[in-house]
PDB file of the backbone (N, CA, C, O) and the ligand in Angstrom, with CONECT records:
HET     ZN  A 101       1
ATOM      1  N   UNK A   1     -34.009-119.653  32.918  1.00  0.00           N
ATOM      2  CA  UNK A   1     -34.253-118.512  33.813  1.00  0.00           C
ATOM      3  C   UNK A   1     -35.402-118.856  34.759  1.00  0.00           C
ATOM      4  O   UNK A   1     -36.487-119.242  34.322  1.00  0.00           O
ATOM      5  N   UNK A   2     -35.142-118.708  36.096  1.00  0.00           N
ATOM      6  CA  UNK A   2     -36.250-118.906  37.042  1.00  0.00           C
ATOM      7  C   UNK A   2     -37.293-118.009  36.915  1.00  0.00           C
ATOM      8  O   UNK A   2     -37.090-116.797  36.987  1.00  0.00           O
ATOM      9  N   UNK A   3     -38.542-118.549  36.708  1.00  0.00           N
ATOM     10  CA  UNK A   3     -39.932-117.695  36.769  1.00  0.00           C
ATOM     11  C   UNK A   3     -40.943-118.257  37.804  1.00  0.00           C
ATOM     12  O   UNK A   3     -42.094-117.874  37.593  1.00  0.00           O
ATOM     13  N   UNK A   4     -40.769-119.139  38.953  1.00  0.00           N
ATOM     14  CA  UNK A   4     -41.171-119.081  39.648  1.00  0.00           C
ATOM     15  C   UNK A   4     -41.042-117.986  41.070  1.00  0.00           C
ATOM     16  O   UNK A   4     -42.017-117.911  41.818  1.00  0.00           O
ATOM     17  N   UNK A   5     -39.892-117.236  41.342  1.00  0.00           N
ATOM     18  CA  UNK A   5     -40.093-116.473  42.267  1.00  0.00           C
ATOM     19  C   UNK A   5     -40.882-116.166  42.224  1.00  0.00           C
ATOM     20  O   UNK A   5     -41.642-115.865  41.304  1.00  0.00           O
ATOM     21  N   UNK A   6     -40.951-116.148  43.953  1.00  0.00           N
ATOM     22  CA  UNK A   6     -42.241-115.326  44.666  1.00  0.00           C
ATOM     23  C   UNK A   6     -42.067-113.595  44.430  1.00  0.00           C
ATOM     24  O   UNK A   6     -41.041-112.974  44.708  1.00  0.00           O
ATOM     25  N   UNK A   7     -43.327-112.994  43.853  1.00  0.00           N
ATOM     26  CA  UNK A   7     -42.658-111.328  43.687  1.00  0.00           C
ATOM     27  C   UNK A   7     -42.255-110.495  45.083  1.00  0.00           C
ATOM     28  O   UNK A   7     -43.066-110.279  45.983  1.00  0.00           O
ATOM     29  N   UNK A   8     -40.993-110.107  45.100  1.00  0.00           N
ATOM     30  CA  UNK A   8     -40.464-109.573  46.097  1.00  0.00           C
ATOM     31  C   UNK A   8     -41.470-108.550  46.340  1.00  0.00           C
ATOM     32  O   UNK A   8     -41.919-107.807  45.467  1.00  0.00           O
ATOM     33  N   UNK A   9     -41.887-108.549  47.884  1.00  0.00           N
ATOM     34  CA  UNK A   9     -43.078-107.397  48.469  1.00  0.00           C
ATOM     35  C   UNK A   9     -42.208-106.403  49.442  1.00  0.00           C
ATOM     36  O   UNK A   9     -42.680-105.671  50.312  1.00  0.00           O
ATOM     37  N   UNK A  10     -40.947-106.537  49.122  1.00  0.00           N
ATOM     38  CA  UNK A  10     -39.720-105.619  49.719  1.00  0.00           C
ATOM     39  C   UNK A  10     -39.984-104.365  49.396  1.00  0.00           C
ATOM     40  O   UNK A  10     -39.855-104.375  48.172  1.00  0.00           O
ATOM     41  N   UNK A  11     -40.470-102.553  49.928  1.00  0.00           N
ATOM     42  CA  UNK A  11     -40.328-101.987  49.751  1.00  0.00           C
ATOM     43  C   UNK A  11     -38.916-101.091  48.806  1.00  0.00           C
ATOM     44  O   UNK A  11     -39.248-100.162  48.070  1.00  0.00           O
ATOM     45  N   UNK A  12     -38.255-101.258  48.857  1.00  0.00           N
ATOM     46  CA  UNK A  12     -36.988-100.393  48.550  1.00  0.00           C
ATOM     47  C   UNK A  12     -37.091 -99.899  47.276  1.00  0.00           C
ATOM     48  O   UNK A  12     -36.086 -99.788  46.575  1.00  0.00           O
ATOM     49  N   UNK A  13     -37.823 -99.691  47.016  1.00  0.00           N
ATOM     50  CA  UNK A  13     -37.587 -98.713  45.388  1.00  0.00           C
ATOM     51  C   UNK A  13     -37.240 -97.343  45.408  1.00  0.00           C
ATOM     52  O   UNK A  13     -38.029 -96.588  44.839  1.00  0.00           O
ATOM     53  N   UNK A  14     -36.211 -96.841  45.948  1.00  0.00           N
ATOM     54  CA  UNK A  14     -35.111 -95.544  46.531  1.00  0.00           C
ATOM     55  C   UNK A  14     -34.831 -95.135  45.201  1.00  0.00           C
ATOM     56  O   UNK A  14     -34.436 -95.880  44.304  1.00  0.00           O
ATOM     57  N   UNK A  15     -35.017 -94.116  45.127  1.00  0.00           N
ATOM     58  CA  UNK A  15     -33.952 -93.845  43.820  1.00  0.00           C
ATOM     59  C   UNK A  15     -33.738 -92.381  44.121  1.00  0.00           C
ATOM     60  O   UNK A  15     -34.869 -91.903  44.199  1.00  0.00           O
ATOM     61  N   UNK A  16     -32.896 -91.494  44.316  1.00  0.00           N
ATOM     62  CA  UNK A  16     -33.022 -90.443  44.285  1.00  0.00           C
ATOM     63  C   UNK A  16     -31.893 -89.617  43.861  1.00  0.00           C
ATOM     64  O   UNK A  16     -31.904 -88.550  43.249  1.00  0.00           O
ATOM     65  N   UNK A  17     -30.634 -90.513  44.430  1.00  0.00           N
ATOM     66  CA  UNK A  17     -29.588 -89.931  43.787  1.00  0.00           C
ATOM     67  C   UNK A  17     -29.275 -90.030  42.537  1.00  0.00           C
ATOM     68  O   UNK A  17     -28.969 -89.167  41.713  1.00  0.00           O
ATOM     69  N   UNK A  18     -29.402 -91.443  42.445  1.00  0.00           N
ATOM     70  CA  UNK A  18     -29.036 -92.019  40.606  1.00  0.00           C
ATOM     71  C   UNK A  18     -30.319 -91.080  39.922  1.00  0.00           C
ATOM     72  O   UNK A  18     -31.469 -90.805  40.264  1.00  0.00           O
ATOM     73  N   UNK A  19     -29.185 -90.667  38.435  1.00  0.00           N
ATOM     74  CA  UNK A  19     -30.001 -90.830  37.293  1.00  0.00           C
ATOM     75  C   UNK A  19     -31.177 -91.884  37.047  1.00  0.00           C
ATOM     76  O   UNK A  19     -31.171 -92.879  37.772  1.00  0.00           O
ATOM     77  N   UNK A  20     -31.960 -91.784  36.300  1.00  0.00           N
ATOM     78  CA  UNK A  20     -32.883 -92.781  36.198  1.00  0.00           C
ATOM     79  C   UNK A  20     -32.449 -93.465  34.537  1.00  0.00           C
ATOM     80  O   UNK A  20     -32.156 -93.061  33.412  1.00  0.00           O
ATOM     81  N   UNK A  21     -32.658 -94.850  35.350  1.00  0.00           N
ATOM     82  CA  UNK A  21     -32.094 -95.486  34.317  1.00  0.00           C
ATOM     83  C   UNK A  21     -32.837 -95.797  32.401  1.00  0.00           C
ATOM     84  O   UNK A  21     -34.024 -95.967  32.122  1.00  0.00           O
ATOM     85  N   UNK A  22     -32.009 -95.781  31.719  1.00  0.00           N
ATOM     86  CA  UNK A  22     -32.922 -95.189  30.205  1.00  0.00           C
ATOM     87  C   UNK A  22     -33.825 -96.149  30.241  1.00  0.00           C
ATOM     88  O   UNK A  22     -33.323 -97.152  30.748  1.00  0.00           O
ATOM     89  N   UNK A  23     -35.132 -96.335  29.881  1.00  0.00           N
ATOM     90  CA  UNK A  23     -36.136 -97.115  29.662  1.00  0.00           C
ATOM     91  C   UNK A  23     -35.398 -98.283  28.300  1.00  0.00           C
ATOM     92  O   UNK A  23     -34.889 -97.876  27.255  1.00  0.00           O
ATOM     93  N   UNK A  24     -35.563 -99.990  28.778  1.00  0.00           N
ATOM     94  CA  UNK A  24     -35.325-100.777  28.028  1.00  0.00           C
ATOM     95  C   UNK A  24     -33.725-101.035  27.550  1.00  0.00           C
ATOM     96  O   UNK A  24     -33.236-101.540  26.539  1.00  0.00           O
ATOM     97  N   UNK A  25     -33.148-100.438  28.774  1.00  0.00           N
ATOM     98  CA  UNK A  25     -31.432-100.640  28.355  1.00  0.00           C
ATOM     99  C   UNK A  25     -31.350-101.408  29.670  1.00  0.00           C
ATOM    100  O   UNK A  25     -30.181-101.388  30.056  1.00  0.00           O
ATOM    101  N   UNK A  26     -32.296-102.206  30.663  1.00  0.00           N
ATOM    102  CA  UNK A  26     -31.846-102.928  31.431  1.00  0.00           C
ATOM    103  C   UNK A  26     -31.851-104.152  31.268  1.00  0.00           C
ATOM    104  O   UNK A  26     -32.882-104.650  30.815  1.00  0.00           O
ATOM    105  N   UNK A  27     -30.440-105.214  31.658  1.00  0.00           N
ATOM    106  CA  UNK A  27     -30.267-106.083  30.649  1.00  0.00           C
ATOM    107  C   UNK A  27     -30.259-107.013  31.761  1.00  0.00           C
ATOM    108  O   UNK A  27     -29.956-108.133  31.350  1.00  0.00           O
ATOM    109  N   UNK A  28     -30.536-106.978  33.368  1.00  0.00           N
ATOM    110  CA  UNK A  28     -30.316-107.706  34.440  1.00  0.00           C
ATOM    111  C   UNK A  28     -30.702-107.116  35.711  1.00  0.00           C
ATOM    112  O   UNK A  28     -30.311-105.993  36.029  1.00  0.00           O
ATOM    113  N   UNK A  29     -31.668-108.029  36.664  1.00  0.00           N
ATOM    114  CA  UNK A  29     -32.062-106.944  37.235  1.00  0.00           C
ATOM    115  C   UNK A  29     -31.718-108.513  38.833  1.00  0.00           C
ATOM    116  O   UNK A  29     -32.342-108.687  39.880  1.00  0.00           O
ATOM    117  N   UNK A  30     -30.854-109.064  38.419  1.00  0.00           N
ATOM    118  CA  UNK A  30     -30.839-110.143  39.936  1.00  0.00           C
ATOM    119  C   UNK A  30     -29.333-109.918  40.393  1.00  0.00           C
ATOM    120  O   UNK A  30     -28.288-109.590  39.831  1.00  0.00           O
ATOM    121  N   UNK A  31     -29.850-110.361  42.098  1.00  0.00           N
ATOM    122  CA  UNK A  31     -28.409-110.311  42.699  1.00  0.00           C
ATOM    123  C   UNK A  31     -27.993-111.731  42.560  1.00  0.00           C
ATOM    124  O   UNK A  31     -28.502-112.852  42.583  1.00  0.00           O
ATOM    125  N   UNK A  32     -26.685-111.097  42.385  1.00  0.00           N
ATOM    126  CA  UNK A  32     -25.482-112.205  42.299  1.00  0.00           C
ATOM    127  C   UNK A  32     -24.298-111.786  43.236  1.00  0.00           C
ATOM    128  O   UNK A  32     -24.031-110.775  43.886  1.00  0.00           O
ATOM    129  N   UNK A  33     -23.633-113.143  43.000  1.00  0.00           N
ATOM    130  CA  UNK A  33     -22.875-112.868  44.447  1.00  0.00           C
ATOM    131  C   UNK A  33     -21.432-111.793  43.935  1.00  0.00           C
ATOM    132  O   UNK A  33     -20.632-111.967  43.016  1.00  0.00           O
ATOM    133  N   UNK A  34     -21.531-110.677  44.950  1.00  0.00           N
ATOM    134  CA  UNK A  34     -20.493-109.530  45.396  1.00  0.00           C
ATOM    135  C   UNK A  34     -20.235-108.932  46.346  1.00  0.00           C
ATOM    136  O   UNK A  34     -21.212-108.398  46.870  1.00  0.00           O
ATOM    137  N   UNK A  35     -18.936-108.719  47.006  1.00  0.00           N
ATOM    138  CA  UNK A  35     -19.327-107.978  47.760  1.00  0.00           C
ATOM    139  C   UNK A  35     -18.773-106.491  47.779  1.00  0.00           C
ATOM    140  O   UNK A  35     -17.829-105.956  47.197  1.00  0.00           O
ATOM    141  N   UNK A  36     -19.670-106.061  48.621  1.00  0.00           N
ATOM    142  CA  UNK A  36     -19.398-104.330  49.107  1.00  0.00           C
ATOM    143  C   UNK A  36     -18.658-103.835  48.945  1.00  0.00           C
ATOM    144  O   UNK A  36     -17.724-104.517  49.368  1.00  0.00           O
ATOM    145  N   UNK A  37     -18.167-102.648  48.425  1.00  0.00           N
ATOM    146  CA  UNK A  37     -16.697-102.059  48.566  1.00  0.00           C
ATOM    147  C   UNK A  37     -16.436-101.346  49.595  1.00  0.00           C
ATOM    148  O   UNK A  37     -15.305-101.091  50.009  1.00  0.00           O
ATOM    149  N   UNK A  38     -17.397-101.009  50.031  1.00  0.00           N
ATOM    150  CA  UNK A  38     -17.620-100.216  51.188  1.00  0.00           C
ATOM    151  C   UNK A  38     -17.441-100.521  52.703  1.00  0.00           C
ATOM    152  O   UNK A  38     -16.741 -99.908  53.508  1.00  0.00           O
ATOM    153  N   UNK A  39     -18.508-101.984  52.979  1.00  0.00           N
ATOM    154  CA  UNK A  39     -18.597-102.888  54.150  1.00  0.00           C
ATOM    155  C   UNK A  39     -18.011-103.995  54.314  1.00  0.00           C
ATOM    156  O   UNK A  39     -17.540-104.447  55.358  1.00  0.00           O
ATOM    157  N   UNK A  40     -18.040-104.686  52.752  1.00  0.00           N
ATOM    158  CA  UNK A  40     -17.533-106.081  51.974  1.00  0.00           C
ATOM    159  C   UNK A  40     -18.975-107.106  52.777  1.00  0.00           C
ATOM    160  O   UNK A  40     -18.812-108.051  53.550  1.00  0.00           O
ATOM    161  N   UNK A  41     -19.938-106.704  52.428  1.00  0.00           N
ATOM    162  CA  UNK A  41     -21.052-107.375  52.831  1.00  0.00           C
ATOM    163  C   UNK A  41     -21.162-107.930  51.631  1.00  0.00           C
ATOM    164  O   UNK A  41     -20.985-107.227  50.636  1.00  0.00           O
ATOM    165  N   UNK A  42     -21.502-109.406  51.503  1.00  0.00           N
ATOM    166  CA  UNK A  42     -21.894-110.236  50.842  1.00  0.00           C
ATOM    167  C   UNK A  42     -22.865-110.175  50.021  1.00  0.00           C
ATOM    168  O   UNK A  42     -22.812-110.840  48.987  1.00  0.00           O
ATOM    169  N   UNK A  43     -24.030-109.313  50.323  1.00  0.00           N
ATOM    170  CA  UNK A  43     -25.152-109.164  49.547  1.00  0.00           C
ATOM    171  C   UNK A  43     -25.766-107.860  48.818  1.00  0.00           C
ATOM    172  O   UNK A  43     -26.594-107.038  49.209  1.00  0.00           O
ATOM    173  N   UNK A  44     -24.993-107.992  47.518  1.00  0.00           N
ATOM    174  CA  UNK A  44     -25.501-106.417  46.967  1.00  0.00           C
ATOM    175  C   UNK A  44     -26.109-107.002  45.959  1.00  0.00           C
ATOM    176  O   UNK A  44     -26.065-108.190  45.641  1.00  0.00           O
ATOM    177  N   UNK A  45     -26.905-105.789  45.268  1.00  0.00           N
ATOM    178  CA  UNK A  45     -27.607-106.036  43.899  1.00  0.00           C
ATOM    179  C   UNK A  45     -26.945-105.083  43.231  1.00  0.00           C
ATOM    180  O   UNK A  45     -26.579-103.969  43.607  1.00  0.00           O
ATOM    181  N   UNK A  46     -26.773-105.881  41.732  1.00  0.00           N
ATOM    182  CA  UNK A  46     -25.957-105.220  41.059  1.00  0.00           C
ATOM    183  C   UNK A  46     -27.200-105.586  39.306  1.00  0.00           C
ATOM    184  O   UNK A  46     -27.899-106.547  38.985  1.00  0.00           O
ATOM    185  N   UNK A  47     -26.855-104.092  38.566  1.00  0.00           N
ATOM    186  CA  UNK A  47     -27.730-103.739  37.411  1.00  0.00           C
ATOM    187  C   UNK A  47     -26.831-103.758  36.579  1.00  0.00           C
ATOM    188  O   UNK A  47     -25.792-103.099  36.623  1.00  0.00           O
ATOM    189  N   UNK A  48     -27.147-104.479  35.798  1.00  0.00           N
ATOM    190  CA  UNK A  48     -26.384-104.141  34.360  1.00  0.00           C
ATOM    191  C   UNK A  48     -27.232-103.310  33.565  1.00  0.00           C
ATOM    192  O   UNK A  48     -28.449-103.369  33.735  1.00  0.00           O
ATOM    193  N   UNK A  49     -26.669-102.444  32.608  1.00  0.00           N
ATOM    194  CA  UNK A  49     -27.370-101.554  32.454  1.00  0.00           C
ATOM    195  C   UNK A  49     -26.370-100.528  31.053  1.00  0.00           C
ATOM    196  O   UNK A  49     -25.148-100.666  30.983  1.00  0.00           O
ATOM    197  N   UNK A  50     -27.082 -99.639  30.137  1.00  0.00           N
ATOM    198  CA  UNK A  50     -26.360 -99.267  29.069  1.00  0.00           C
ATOM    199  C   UNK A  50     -26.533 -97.709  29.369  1.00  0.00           C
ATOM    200  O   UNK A  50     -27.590 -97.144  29.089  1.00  0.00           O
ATOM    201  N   UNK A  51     -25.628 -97.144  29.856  1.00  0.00           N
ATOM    202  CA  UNK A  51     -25.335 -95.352  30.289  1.00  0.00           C
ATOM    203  C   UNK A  51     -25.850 -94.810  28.714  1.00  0.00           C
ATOM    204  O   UNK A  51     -25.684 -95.347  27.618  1.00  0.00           O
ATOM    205  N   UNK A  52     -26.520 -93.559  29.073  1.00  0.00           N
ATOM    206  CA  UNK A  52     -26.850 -92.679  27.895  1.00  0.00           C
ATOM    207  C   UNK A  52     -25.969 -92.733  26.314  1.00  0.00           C
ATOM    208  O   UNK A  52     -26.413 -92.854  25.172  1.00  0.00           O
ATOM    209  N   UNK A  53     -24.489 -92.580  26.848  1.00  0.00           N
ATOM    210  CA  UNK A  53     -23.720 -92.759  25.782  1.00  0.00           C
ATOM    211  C   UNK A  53     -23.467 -94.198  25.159  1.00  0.00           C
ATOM    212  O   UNK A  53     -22.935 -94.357  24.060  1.00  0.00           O
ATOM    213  N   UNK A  54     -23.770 -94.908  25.722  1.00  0.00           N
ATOM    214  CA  UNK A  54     -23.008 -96.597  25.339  1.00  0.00           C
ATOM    215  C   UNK A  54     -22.375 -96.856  26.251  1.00  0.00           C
ATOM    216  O   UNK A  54     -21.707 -97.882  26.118  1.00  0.00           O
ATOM    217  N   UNK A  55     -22.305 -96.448  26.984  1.00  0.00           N
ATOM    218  CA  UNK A  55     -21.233 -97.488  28.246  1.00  0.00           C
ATOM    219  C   UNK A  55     -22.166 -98.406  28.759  1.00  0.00           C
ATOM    220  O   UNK A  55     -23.300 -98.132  29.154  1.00  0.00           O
ATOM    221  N   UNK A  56     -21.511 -99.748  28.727  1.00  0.00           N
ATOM    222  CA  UNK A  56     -22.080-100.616  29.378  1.00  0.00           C
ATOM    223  C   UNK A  56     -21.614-100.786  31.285  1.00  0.00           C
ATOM    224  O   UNK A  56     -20.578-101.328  31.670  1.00  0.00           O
ATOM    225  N   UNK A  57     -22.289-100.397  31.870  1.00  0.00           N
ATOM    226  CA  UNK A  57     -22.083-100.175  33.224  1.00  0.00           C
ATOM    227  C   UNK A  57     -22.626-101.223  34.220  1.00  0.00           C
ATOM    228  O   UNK A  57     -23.307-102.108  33.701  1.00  0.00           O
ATOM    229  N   UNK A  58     -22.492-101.268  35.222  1.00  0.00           N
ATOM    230  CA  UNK A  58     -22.716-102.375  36.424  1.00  0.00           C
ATOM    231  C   UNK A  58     -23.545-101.450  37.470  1.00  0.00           C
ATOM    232  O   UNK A  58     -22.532-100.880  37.876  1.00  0.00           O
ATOM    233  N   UNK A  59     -24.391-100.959  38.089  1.00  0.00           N
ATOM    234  CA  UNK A  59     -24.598-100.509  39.317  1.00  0.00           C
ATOM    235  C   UNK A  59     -24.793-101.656  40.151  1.00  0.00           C
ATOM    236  O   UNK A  59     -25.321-102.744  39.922  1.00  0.00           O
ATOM    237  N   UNK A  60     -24.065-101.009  41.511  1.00  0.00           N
ATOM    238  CA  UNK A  60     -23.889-101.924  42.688  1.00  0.00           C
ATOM    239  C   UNK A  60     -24.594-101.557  43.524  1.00  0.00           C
ATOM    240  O   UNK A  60     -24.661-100.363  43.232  1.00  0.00           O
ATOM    241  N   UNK A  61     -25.523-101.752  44.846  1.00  0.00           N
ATOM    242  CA  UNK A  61     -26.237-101.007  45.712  1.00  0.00           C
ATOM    243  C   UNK A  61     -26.360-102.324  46.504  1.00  0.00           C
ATOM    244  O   UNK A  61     -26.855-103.415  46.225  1.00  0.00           O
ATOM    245  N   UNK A  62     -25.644-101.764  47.749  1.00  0.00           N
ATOM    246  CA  UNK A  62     -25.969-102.758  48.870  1.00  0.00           C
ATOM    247  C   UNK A  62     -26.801-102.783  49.620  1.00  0.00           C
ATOM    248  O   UNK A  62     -27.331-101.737  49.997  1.00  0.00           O
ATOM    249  N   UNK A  63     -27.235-104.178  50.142  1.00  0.00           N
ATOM    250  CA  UNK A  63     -28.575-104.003  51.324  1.00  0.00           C
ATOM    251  C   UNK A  63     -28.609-103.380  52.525  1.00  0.00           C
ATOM    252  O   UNK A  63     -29.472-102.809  53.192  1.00  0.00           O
ATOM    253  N   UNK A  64     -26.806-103.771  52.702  1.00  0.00           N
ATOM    254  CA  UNK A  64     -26.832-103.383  54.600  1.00  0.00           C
ATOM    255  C   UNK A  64     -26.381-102.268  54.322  1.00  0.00           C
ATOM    256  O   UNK A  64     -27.440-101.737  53.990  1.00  0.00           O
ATOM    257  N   UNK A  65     -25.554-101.419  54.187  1.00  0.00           N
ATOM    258  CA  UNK A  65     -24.900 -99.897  53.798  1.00  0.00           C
ATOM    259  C   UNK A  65     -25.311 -98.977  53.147  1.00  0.00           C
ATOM    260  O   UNK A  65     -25.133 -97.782  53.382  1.00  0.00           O
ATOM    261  N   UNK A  66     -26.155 -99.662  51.891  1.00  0.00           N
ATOM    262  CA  UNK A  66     -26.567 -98.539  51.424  1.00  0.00           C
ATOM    263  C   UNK A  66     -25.662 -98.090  50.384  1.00  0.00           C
ATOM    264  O   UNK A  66     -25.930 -97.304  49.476  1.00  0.00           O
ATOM    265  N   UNK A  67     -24.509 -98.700  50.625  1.00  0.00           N
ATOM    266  CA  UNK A  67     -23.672 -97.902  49.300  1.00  0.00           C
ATOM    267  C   UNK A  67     -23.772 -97.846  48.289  1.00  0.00           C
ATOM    268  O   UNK A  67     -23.742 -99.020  47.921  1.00  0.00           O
ATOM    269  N   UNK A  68     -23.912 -97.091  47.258  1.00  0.00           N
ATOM    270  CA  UNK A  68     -24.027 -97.278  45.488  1.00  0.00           C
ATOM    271  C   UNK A  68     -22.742 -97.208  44.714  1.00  0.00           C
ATOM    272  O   UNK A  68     -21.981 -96.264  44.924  1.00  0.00           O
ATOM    273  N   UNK A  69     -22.458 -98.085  43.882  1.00  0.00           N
ATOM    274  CA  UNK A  69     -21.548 -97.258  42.819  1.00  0.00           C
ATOM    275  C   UNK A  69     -21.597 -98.105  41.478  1.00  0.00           C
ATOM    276  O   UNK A  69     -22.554 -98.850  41.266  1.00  0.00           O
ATOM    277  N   UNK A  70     -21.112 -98.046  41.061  1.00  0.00           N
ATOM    278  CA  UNK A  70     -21.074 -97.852  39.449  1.00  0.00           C
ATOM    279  C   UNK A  70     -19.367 -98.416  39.057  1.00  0.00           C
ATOM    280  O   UNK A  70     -18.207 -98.200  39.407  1.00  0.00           O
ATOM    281  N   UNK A  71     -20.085 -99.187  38.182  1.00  0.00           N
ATOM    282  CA  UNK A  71     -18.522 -99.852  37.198  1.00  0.00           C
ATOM    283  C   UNK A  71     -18.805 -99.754  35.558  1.00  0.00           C
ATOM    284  O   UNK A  71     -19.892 -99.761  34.979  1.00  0.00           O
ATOM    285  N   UNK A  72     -17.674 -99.675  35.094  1.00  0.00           N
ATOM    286  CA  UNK A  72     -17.551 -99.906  33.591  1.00  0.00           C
ATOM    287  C   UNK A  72     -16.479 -99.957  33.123  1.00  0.00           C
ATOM    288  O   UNK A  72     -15.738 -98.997  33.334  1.00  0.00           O
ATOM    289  N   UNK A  73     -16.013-101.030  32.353  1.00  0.00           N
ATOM    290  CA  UNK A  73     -14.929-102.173  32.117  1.00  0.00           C
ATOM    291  C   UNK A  73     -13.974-102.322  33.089  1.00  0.00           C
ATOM    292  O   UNK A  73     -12.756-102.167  33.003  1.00  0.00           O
ATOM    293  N   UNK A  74     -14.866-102.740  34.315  1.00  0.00           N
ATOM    294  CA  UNK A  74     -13.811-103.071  35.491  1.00  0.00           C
ATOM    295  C   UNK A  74     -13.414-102.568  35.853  1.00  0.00           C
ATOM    296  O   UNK A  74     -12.340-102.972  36.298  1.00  0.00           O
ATOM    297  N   UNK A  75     -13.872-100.776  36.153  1.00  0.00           N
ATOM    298  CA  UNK A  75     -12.990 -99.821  36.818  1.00  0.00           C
ATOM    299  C   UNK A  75     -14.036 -99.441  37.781  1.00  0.00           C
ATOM    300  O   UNK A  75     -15.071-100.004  37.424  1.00  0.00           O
ATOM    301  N   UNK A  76     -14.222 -98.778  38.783  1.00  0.00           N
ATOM    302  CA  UNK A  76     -15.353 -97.916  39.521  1.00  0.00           C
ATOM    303  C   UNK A  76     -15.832 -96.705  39.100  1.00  0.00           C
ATOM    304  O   UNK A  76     -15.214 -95.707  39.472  1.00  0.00           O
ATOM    305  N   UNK A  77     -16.883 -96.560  38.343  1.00  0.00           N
ATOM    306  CA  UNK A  77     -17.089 -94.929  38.695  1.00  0.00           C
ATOM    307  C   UNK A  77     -17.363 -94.311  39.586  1.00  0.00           C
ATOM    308  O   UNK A  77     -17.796 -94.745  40.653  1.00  0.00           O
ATOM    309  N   UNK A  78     -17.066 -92.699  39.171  1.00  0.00           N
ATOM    310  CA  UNK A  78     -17.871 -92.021  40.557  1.00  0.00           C
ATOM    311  C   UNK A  78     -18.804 -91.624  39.955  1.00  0.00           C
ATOM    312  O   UNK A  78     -18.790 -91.697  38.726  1.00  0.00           O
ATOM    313  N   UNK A  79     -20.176 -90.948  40.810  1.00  0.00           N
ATOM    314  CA  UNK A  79     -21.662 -90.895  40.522  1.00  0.00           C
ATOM    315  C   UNK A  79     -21.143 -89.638  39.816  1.00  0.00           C
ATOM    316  O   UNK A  79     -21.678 -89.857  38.729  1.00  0.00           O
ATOM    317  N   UNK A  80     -20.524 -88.539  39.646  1.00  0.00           N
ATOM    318  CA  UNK A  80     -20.227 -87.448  38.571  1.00  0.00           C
ATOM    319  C   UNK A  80     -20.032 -88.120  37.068  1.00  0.00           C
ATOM    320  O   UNK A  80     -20.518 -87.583  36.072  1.00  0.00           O
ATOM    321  N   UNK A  81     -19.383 -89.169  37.017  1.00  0.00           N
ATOM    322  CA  UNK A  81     -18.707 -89.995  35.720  1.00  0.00           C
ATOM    323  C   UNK A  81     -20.173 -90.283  35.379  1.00  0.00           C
ATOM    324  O   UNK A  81     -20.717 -89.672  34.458  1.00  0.00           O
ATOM    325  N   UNK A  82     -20.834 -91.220  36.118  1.00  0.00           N
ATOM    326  CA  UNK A  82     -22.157 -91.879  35.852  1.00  0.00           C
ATOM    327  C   UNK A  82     -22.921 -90.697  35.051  1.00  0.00           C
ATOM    328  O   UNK A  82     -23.051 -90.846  33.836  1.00  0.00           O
ATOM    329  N   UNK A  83     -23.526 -89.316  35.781  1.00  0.00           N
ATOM    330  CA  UNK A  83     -24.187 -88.176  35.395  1.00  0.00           C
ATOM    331  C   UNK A  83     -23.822 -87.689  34.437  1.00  0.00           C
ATOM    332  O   UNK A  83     -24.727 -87.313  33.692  1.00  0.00           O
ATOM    333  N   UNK A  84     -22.502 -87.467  34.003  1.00  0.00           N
ATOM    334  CA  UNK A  84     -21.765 -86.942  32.874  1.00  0.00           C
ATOM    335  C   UNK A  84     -21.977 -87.786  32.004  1.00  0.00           C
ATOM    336  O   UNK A  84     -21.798 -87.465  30.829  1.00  0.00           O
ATOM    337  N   UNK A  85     -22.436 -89.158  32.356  1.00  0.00           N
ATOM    338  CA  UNK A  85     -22.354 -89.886  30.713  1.00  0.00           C
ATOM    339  C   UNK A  85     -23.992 -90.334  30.490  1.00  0.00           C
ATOM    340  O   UNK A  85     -24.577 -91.016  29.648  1.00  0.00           O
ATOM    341  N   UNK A  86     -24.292 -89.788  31.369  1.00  0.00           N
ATOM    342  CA  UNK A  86     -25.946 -89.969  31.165  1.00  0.00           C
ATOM    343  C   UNK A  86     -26.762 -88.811  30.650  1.00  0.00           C
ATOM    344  O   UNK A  86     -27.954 -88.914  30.360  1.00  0.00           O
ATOM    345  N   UNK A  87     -25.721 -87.176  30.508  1.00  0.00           N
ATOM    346  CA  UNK A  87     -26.138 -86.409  30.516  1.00  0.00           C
ATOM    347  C   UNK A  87     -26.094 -86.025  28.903  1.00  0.00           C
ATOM    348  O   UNK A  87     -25.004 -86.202  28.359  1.00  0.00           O
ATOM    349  N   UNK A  88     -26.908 -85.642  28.293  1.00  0.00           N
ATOM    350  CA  UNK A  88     -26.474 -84.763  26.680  1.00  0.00           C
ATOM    351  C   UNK A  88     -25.624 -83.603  26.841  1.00  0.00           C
ATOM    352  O   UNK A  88     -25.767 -82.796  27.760  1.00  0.00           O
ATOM    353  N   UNK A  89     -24.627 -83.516  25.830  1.00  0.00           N
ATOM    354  CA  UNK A  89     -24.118 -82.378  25.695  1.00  0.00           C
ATOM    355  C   UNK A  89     -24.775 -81.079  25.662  1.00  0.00           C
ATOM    356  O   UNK A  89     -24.110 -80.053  25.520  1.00  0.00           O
TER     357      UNK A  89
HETATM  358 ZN    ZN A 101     -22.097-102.166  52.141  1.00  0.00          ZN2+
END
């Protein structure tokens, strides 16, 4: 694992729509190559990450668009699916 990066001094720490993600269920926090569903821009960051219930999920969030979304076992969620499974009964 690379530990020389330089620490990104990139503002973007946005969060407002997403849930916030559970403390210590993040299992990946680098971009790799995908693209957009939205733009099909080449450069998104994508989170792996464990939803309230156990779903193991993907968030996607692109640089140029802006778009967010959410996967789990290879399907797309929508941000309601995401909330609903982040939410307690
Ligand atoms: Zn995009």
């Amino acid at each position: 694992m690379p530990s020389s990066r330089a620490a990104s001094s990139a503002p973007r720490q946005r969060r407002r729509a997403e849930p916030p993600p559970p403390l210590g269920s993040l299992t990946q926090a680098d971009a790799v190559t995908a693209s957009c569903s939205s733009c099909g821009a080449g450069r998104v960051t994508r989170l792996a990450m464990t939803l309230t219930d156990g779903t193991p999920a993907v968030f996607t969030s692109c640089t140029r668009c802006e778009h967010r979304g959410w996967e789990a076992d290879g399907a797309v969620l929508s941000i309601d699916d995401v909330v609903d499974r982040t939410r307690r009964p």
